[in-house]
PDB file of N, CA, C and O in Angstrom:
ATOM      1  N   UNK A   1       3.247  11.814 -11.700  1.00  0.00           N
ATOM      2  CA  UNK A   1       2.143  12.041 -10.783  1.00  0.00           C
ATOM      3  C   UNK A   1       2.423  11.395  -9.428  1.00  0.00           C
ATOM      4  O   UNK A   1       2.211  12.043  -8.403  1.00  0.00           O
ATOM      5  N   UNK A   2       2.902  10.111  -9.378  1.00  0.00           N
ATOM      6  CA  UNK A   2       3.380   9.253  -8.047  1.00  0.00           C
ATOM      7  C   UNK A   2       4.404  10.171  -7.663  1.00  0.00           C
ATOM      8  O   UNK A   2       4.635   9.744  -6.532  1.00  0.00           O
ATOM      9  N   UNK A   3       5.049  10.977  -7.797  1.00  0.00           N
ATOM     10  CA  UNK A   3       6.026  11.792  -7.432  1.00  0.00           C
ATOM     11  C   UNK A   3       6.006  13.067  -6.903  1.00  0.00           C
ATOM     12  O   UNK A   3       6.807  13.763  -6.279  1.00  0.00           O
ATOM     13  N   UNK A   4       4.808  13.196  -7.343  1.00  0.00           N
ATOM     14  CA  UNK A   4       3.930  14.482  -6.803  1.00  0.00           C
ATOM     15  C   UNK A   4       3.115  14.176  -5.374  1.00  0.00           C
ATOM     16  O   UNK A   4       2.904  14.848  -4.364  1.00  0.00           O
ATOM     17  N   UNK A   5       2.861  13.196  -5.681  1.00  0.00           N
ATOM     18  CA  UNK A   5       2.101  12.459  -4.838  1.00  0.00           C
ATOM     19  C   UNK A   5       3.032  12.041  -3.546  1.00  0.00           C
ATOM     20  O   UNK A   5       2.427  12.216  -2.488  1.00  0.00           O
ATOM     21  N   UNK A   6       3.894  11.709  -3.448  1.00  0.00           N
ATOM     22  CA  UNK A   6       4.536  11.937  -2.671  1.00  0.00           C
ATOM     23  C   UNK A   6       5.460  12.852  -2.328  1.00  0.00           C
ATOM     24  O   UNK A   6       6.276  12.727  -1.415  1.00  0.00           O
ATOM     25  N   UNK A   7       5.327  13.878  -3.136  1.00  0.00           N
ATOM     26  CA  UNK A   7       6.489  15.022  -2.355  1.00  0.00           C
ATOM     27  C   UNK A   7       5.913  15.884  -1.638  1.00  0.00           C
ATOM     28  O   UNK A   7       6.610  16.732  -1.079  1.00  0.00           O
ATOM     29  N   UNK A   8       4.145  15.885  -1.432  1.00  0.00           N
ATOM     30  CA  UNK A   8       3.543  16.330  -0.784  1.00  0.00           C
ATOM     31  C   UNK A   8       2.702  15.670   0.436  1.00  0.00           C
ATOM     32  O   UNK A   8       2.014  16.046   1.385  1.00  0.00           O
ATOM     33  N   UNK A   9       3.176  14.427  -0.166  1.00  0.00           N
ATOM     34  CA  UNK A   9       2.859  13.749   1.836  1.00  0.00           C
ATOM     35  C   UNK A   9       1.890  13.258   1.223  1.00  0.00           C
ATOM     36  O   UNK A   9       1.896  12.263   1.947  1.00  0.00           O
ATOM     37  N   UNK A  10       0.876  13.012   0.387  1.00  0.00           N
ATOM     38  CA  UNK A  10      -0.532  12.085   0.372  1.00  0.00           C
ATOM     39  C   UNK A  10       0.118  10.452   0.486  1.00  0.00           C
ATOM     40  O   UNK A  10      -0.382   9.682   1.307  1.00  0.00           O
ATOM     41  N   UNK A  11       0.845  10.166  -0.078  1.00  0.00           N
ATOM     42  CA  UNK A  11       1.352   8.587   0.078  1.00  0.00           C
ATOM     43  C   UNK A  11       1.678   8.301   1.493  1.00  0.00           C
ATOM     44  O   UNK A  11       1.133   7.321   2.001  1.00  0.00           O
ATOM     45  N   UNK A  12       2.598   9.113   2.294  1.00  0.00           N
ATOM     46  CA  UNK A  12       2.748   9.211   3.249  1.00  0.00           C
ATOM     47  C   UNK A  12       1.190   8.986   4.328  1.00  0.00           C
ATOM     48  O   UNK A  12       0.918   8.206   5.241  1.00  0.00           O
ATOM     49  N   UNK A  13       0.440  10.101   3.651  1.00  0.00           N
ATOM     50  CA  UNK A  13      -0.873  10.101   5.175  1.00  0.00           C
ATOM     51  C   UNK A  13      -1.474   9.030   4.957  1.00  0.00           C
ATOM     52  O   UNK A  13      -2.085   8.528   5.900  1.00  0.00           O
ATOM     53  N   UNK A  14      -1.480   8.233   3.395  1.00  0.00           N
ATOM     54  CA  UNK A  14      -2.583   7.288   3.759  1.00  0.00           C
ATOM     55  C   UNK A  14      -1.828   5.981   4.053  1.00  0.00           C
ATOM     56  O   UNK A  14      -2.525   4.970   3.974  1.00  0.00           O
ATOM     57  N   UNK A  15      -0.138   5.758   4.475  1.00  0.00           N
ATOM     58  CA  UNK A  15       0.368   4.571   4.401  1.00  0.00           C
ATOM     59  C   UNK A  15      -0.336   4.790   6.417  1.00  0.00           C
ATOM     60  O   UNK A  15      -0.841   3.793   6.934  1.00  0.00           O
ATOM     61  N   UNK A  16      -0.259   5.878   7.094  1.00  0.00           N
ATOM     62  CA  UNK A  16       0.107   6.014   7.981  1.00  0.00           C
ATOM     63  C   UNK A  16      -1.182   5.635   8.496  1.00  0.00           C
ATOM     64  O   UNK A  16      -1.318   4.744   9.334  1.00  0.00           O
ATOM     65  N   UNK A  17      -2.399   6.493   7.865  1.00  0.00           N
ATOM     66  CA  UNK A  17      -3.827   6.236   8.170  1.00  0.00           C
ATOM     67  C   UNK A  17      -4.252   4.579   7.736  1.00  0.00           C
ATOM     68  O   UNK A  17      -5.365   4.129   8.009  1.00  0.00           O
ATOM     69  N   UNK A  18      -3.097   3.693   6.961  1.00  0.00           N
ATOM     70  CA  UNK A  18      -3.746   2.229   7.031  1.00  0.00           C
ATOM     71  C   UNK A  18      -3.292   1.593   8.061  1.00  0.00           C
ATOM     72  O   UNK A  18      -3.804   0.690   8.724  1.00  0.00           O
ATOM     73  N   UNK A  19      -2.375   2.082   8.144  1.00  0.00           N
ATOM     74  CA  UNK A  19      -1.543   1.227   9.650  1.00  0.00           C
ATOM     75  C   UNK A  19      -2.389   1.605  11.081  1.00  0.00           C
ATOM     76  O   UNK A  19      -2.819   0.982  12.051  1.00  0.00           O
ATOM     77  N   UNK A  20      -2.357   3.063  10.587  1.00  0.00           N
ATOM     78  CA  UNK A  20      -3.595   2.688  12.184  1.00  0.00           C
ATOM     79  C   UNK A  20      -5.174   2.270  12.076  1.00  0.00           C
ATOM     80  O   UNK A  20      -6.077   2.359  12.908  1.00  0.00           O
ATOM     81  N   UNK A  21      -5.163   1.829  10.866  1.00  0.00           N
ATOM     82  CA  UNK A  21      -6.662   1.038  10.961  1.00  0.00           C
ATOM     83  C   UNK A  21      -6.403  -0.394  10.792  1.00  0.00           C
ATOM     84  O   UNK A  21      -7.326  -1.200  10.915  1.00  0.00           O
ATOM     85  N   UNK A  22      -5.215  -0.760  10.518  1.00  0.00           N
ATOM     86  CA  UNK A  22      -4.797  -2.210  10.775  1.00  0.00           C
ATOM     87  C   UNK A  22      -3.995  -2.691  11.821  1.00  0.00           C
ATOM     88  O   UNK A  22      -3.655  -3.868  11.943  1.00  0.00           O
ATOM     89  N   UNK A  23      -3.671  -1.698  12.632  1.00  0.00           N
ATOM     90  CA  UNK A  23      -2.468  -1.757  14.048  1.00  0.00           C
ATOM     91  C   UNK A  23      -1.454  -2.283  13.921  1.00  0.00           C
ATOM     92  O   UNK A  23      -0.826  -2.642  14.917  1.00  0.00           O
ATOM     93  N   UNK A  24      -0.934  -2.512  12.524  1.00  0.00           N
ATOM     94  CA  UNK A  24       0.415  -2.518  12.075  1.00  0.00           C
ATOM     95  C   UNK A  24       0.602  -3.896  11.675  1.00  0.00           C
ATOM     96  O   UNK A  24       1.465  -4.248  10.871  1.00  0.00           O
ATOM     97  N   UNK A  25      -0.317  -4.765  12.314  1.00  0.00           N
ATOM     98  CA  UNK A  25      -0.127  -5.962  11.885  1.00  0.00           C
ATOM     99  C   UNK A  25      -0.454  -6.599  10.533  1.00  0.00           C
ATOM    100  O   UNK A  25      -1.269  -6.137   9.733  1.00  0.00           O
ATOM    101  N   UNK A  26       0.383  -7.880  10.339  1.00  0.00           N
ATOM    102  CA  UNK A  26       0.509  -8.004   9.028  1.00  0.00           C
ATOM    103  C   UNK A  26      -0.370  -8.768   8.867  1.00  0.00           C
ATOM    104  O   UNK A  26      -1.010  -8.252   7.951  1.00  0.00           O
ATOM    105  N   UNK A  27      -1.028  -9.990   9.230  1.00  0.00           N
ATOM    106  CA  UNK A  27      -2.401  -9.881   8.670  1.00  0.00           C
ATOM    107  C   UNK A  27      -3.534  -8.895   8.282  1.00  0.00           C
ATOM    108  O   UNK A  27      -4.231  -9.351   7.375  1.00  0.00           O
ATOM    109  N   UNK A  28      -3.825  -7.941   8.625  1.00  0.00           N
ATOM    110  CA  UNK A  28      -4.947  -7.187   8.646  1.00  0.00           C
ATOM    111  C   UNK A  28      -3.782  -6.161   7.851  1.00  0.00           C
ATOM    112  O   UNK A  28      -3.887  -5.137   8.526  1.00  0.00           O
ATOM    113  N   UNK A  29      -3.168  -5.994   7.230  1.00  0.00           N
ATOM    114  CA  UNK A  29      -2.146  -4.848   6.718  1.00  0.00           C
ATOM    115  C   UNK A  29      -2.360  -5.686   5.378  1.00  0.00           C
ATOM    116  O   UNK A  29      -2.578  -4.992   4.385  1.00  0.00           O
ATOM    117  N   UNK A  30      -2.336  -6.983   5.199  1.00  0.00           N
ATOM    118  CA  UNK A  30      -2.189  -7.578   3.893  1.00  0.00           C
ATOM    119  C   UNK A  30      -3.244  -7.467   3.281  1.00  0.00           C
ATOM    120  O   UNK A  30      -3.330  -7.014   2.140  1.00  0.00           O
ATOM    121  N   UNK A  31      -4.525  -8.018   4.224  1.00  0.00           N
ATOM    122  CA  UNK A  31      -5.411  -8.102   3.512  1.00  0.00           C
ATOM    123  C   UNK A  31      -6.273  -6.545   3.199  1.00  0.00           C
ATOM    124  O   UNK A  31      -7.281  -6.422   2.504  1.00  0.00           O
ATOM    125  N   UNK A  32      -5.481  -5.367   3.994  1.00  0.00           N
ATOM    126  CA  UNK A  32      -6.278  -4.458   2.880  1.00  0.00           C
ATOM    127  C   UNK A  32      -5.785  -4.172   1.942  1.00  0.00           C
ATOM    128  O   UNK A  32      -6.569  -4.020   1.005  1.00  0.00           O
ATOM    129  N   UNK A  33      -4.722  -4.005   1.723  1.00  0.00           N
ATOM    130  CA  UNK A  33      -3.685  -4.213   0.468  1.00  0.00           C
ATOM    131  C   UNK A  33      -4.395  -5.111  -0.894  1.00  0.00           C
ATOM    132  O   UNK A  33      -4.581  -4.816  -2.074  1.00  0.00           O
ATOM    133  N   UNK A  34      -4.661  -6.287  -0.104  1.00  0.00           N
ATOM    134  CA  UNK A  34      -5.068  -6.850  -1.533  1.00  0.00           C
ATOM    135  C   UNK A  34      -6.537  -6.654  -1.703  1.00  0.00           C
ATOM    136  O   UNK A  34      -7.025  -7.012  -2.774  1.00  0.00           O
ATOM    137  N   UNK A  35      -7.288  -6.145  -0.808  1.00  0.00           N
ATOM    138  CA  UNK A  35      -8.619  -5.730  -0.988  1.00  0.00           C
ATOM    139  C   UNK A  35      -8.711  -4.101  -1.898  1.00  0.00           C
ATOM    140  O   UNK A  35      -9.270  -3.890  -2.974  1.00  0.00           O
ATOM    141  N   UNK A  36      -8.003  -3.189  -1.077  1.00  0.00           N
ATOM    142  CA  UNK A  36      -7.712  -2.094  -1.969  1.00  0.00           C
ATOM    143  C   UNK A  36      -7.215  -1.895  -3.358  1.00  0.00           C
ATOM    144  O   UNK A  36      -7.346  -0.945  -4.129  1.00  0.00           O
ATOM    145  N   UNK A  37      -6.532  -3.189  -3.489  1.00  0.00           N
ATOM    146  CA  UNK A  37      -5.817  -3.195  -4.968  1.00  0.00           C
ATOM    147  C   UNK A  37      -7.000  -4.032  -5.986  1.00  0.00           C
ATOM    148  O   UNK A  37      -7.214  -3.797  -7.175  1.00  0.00           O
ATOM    149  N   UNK A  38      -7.677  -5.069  -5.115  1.00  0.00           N
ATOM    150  CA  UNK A  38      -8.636  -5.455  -5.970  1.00  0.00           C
ATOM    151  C   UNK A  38      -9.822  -4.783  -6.266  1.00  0.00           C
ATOM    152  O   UNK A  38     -10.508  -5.241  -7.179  1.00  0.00           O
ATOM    153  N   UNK A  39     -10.184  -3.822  -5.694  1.00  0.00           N
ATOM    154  CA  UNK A  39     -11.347  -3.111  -6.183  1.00  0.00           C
ATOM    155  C   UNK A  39     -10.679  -1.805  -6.559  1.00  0.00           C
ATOM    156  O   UNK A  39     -11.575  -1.300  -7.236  1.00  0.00           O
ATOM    157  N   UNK A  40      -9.828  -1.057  -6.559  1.00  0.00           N
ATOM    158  CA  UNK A  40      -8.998   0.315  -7.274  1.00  0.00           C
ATOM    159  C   UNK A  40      -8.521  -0.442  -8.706  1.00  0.00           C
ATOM    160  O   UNK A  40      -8.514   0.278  -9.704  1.00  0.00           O
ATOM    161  N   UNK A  41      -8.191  -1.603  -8.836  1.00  0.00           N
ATOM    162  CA  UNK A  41      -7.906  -1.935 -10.208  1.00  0.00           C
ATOM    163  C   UNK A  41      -8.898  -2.565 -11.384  1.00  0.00           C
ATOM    164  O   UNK A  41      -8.565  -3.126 -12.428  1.00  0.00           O
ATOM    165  N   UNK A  42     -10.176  -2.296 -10.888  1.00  0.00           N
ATOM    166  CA  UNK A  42     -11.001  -2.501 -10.866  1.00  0.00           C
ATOM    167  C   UNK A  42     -11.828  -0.819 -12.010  1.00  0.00           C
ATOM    168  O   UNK A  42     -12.652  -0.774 -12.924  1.00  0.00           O
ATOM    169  N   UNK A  43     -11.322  -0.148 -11.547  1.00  0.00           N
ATOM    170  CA  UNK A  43     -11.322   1.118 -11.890  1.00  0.00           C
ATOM    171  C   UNK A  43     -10.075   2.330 -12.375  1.00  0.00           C
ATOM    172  O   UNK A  43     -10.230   3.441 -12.882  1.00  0.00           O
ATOM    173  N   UNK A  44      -9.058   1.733 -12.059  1.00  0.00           N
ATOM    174  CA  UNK A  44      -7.800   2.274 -12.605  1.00  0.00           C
ATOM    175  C   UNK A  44      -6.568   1.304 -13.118  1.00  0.00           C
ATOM    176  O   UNK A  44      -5.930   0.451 -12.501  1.00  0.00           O
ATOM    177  N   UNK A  45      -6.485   1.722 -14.369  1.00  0.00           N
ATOM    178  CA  UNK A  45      -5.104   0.563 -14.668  1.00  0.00           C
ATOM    179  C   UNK A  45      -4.595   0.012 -14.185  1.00  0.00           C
ATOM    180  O   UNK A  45      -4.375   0.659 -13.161  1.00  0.00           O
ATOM    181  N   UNK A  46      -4.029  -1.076 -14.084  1.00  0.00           N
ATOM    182  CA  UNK A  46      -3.337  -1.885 -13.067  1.00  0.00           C
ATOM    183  C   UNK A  46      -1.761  -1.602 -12.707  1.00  0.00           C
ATOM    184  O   UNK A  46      -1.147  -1.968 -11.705  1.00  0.00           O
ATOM    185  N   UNK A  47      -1.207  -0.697 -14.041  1.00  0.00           N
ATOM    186  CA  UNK A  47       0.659  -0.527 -14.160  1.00  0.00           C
ATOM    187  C   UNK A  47       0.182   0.783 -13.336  1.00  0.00           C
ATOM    188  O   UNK A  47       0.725   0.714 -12.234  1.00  0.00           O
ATOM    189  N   UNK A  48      -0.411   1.650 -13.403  1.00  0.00           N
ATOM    190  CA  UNK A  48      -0.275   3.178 -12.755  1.00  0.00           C
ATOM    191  C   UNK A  48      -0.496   3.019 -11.390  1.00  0.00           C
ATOM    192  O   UNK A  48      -0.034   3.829 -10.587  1.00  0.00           O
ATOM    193  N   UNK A  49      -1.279   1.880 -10.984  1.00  0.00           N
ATOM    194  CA  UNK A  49      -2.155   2.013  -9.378  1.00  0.00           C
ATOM    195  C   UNK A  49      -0.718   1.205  -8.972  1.00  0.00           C
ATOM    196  O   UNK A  49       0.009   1.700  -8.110  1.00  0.00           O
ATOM    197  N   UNK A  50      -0.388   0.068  -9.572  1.00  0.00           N
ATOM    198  CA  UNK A  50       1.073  -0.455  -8.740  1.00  0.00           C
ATOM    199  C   UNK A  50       1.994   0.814  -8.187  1.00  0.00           C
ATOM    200  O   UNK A  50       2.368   1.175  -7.072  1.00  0.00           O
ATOM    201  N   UNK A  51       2.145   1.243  -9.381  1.00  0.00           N
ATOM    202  CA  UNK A  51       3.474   2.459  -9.761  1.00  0.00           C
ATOM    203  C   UNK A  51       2.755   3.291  -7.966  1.00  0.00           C
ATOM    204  O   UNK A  51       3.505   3.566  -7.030  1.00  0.00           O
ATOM    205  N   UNK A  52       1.670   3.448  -7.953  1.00  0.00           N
ATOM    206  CA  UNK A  52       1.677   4.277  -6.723  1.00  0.00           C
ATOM    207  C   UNK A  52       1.589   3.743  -5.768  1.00  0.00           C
ATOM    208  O   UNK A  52       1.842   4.326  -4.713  1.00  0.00           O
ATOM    209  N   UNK A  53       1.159   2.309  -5.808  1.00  0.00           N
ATOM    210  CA  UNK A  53       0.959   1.689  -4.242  1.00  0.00           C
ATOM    211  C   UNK A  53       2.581   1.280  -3.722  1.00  0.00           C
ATOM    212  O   UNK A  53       2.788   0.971  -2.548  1.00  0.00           O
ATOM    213  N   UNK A  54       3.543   1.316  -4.618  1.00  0.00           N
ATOM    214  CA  UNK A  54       4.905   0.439  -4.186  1.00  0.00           C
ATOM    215  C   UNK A  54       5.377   1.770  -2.931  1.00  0.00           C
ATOM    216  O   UNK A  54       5.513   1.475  -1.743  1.00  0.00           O
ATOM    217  N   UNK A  55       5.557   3.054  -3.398  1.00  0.00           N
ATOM    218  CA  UNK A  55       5.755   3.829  -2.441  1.00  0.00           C
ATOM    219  C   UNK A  55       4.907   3.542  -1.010  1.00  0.00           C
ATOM    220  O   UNK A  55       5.487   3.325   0.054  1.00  0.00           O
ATOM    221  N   UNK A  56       3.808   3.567  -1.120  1.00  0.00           N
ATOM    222  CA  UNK A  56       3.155   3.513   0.206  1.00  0.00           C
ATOM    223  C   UNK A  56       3.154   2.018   0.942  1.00  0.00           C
ATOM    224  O   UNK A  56       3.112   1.866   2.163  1.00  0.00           O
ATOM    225  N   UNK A  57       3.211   0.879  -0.101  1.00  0.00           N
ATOM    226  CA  UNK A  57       3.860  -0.585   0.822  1.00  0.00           C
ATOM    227  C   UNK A  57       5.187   0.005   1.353  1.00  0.00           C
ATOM    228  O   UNK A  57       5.125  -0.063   2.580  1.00  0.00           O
ATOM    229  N   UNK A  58       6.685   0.708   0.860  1.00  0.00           N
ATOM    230  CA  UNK A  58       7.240   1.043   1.352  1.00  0.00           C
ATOM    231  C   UNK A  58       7.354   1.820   2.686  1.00  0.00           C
ATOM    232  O   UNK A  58       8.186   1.567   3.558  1.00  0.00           O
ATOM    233  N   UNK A  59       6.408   2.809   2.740  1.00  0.00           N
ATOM    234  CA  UNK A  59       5.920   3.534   3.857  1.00  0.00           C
ATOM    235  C   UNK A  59       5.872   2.827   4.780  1.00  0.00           C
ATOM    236  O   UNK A  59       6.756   2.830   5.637  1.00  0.00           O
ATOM    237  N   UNK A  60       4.685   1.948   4.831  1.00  0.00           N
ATOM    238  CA  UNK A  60       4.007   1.009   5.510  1.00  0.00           C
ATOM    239  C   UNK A  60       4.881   0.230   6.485  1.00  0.00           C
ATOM    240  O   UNK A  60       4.702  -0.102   7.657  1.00  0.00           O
ATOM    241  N   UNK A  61       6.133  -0.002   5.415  1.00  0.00           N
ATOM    242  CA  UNK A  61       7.083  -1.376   5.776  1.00  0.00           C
ATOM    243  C   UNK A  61       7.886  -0.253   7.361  1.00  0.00           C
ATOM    244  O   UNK A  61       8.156  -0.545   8.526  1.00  0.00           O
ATOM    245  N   UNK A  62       8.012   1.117   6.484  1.00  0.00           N
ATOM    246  CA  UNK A  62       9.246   1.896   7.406  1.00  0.00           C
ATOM    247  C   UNK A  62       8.324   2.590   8.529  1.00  0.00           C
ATOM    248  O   UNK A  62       8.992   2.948   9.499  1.00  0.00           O
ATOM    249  N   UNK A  63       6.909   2.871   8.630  1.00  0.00           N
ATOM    250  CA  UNK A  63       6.557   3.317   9.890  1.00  0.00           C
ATOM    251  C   UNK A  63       5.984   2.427  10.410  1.00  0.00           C
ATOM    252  O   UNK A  63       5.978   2.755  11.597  1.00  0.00           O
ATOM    253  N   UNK A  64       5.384   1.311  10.302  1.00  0.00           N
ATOM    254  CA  UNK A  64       5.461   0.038  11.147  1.00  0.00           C
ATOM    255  C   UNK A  64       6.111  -0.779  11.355  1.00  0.00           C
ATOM    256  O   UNK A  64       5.732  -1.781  11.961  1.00  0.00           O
ATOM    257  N   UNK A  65       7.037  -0.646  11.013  1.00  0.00           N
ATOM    258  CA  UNK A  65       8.473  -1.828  11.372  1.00  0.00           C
ATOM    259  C   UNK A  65       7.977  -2.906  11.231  1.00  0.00           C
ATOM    260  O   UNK A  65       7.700  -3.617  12.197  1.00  0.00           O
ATOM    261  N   UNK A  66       7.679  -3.387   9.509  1.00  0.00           N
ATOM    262  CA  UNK A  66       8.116  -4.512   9.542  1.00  0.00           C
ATOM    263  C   UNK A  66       9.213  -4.934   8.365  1.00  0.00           C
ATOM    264  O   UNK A  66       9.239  -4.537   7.200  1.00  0.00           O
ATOM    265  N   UNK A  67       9.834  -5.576   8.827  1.00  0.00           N
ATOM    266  CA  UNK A  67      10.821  -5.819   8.357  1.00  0.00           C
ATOM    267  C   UNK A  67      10.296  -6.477   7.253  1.00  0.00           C
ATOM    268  O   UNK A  67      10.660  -5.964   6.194  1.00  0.00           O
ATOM    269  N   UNK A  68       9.425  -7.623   7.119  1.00  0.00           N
ATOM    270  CA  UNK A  68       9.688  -8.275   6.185  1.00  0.00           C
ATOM    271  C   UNK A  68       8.782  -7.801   5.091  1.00  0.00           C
ATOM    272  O   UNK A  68       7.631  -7.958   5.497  1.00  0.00           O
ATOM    273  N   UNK A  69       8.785  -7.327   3.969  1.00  0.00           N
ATOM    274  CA  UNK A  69       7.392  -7.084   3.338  1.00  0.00           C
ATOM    275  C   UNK A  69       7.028  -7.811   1.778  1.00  0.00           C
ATOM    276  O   UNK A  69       6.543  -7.347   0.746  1.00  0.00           O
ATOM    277  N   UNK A  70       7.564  -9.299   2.200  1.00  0.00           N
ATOM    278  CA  UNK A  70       6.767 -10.024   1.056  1.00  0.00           C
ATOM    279  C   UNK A  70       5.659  -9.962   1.653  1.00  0.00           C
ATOM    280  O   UNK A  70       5.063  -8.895   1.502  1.00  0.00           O
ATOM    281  N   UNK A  71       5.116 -10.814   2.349  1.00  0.00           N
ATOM    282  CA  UNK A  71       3.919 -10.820   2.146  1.00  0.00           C
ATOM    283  C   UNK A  71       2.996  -9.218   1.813  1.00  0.00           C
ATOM    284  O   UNK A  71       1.807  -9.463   2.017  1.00  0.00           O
ATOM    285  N   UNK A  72       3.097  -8.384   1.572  1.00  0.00           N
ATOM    286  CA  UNK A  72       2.715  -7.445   1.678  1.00  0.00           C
ATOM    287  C   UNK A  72       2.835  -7.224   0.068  1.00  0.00           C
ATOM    288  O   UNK A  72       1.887  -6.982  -0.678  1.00  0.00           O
ATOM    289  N   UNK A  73       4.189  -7.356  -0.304  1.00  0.00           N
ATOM    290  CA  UNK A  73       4.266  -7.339  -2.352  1.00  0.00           C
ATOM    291  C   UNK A  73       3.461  -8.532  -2.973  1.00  0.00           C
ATOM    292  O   UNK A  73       3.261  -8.563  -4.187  1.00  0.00           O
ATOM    293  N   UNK A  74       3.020  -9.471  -2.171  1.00  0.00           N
ATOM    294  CA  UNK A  74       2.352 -10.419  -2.758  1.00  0.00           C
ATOM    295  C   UNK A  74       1.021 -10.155  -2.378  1.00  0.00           C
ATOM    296  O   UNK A  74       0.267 -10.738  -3.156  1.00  0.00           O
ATOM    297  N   UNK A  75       0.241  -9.348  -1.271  1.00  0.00           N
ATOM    298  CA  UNK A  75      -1.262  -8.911  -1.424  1.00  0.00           C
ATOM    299  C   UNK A  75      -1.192  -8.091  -2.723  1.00  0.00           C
ATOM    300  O   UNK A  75      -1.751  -8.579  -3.705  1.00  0.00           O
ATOM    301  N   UNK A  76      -0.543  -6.847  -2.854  1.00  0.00           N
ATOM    302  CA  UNK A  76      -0.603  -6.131  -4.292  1.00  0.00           C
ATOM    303  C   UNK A  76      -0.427  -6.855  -5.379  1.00  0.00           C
ATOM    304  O   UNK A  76      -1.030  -6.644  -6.431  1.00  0.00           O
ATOM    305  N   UNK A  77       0.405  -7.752  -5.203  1.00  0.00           N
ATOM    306  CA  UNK A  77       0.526  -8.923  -6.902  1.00  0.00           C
ATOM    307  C   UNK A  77      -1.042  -8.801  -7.336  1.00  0.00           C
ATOM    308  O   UNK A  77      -1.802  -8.336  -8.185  1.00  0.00           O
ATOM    309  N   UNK A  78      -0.950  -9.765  -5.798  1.00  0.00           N
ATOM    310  CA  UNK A  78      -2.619 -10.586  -6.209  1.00  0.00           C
ATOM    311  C   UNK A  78      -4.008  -9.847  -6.409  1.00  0.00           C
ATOM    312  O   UNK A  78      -4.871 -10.387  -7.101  1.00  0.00           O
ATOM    313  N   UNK A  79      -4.237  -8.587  -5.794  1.00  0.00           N
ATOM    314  CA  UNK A  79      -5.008  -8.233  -5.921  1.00  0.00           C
ATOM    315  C   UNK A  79      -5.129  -6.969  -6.827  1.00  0.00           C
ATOM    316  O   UNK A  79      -6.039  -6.140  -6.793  1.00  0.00           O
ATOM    317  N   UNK A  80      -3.916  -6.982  -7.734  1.00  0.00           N
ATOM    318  CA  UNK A  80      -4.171  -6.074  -8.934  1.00  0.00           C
ATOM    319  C   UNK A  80      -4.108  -6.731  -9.942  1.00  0.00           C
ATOM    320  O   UNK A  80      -4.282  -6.199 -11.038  1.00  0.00           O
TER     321      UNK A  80
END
Protein backbone atom coordinates (compact mmCIF):
# COMPACT_ATOMS: atom_id res chain seq x y z
CA UNK A 1 0.00 0.00 0.00
CA UNK A 2 3.07 2.54 0.96
CA UNK A 3 4.11 1.77 -2.52
CA UNK A 4 1.14 2.65 -4.08
CA UNK A 5 1.09 5.43 -2.20
CA UNK A 6 3.87 6.66 -3.49
CA UNK A 7 3.99 5.77 -7.04
CA UNK A 8 1.23 8.04 -7.36
CA UNK A 9 2.57 11.11 -5.70
CA UNK A 10 0.28 11.22 -2.37
CA UNK A 11 3.56 10.86 -0.14
CA UNK A 12 5.11 13.19 -2.26
CA UNK A 13 2.09 16.09 -2.05
CA UNK A 14 1.79 15.84 1.51
CA UNK A 15 5.76 15.84 2.33
CA UNK A 16 5.62 19.00 0.10
CA UNK A 17 2.28 20.52 1.56
CA UNK A 18 4.14 20.09 5.27
CA UNK A 19 7.07 21.89 4.34
CA UNK A 20 5.19 24.71 3.20
CA UNK A 21 3.21 24.93 6.31
CA UNK A 22 6.37 24.63 8.30
CA UNK A 23 8.82 26.76 5.88
CA UNK A 24 11.15 24.05 5.89
CA UNK A 25 12.42 24.62 9.10
CA UNK A 26 13.34 22.09 11.44
CA UNK A 27 11.80 23.09 14.40
CA UNK A 28 8.31 23.52 13.24
CA UNK A 29 9.00 20.38 10.65
CA UNK A 30 9.72 18.23 13.86
CA UNK A 31 7.23 19.10 15.82
CA UNK A 32 4.51 18.23 13.31
CA UNK A 33 5.99 15.05 12.74
CA UNK A 34 5.74 14.12 16.19
CA UNK A 35 2.34 15.68 16.62
CA UNK A 36 1.02 13.87 13.46
CA UNK A 37 2.48 10.62 14.50
CA UNK A 38 1.06 11.05 17.95
CA UNK A 39 -2.43 11.42 17.21
CA UNK A 40 -2.48 9.04 13.64
CA UNK A 41 -1.08 6.32 15.99
CA UNK A 42 -3.51 6.88 18.01
CA UNK A 43 -5.86 5.47 15.42
CA UNK A 44 -3.68 3.39 13.14
CA UNK A 45 -1.04 0.81 14.06
CA UNK A 46 2.04 2.07 14.86
CA UNK A 47 4.41 -0.56 12.32
CA UNK A 48 2.07 0.46 9.15
CA UNK A 49 1.86 4.43 9.90
CA UNK A 50 5.94 4.28 10.38
CA UNK A 51 6.22 2.03 7.20
CA UNK A 52 4.49 5.17 5.49
CA UNK A 53 5.77 8.12 7.21
CA UNK A 54 9.70 7.00 6.54
CA UNK A 55 9.07 7.76 2.76
CA UNK A 56 7.67 11.16 3.33
CA UNK A 57 10.48 12.15 6.29
CA UNK A 58 12.58 11.19 3.28
CA UNK A 59 10.78 13.56 0.97
CA UNK A 60 10.85 16.16 3.41
CA UNK A 61 14.68 15.72 4.01
CA UNK A 62 15.18 15.93 -0.20
CA UNK A 63 12.78 18.94 -1.02
CA UNK A 64 13.83 21.01 1.84
CA UNK A 65 17.33 20.47 2.04
CA UNK A 66 17.99 19.34 5.03
CA UNK A 67 20.63 17.51 5.33
CA UNK A 68 20.45 16.30 8.58
CA UNK A 69 17.30 14.28 9.46
CA UNK A 70 17.76 12.87 12.93
CA UNK A 71 16.05 15.01 14.50
CA UNK A 72 13.23 14.45 12.31
CA UNK A 73 13.55 10.17 12.81
CA UNK A 74 13.44 10.97 16.37
CA UNK A 75 9.97 13.22 16.25
CA UNK A 76 8.45 9.89 14.51
CA UNK A 77 10.22 7.54 17.20
CA UNK A 78 8.62 9.55 19.75
CA UNK A 79 5.50 10.27 18.71
CA UNK A 80 4.41 6.85 17.46
Amino acid sequence: MVGGLEHVGVIEWIALEGLKLTGGAMLPTGMLILWLSAIASAFVDNIPFVATMIPLVEDMGRFGGIPDLNPLWWSLSLGA
